[in-house]
C-alpha positions, 0 to 999 in steps of 0.5 A: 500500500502506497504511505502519503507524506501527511506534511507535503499534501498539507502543503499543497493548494487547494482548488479554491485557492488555485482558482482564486489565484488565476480568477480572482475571489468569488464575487469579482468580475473575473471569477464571475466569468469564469464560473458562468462559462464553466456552467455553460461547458458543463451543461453544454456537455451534458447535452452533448453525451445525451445527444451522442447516446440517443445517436441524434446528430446537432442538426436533427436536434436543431430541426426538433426545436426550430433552430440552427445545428450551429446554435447546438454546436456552441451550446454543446461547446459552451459558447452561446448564451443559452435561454431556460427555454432553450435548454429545456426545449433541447433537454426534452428532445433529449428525453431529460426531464428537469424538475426545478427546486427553489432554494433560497440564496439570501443570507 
């Protein structure tokens, strides 16, 4: 069994911080950016693998939900700006079924 050296992991930085370095704090412009594209590439991701598993191509999708097969091709790259009502038209094509839950965020 490998023995981890306790003080050289105690050293090492943690995501946070690594992302507070590159990005800046939560709540600044950057890091702002940052976490909007990041969600933009995970879910656009997510549809991808859902689509490619159903064997669909970007422009049957498209066709489904009255758009261009390049507005799936940047939302699957995480490079559009995607609506609610346009990932829940392109989720239900997808057979994903997305059930909200309100959370309250104000501390």
């Amino acid at each position: 069994m490998i023995q981890l050296d306790e003080e050289k992991l105690a050293k090492l930085p943690t995501t946070n911080q690594l992302l507070d370095e590159k990005y800046g704090f939560d709540g600044t412009p950057e890091r702002e950016e940052f976490n909007a594209k990041a969600i933009a590439w995970y879910y656009g991701t997510l549809l991808r693998d859902r689509r490619k598993e159903l064997k669909l191509t970007q422009k049957e999708v498209a066709e489904k939900i009255g758009r261009e097969q390049t507005y799936i091709a940047r939302i699957e790259r995480g490079k559009a700006d995607m609506q609610i009502s346009s990932f829940f038209r392109i989720a239900a094509v997808l057979g994903i079924q997305f059930i909200p839950s309100f959370v309250s965020v104000i501390r």
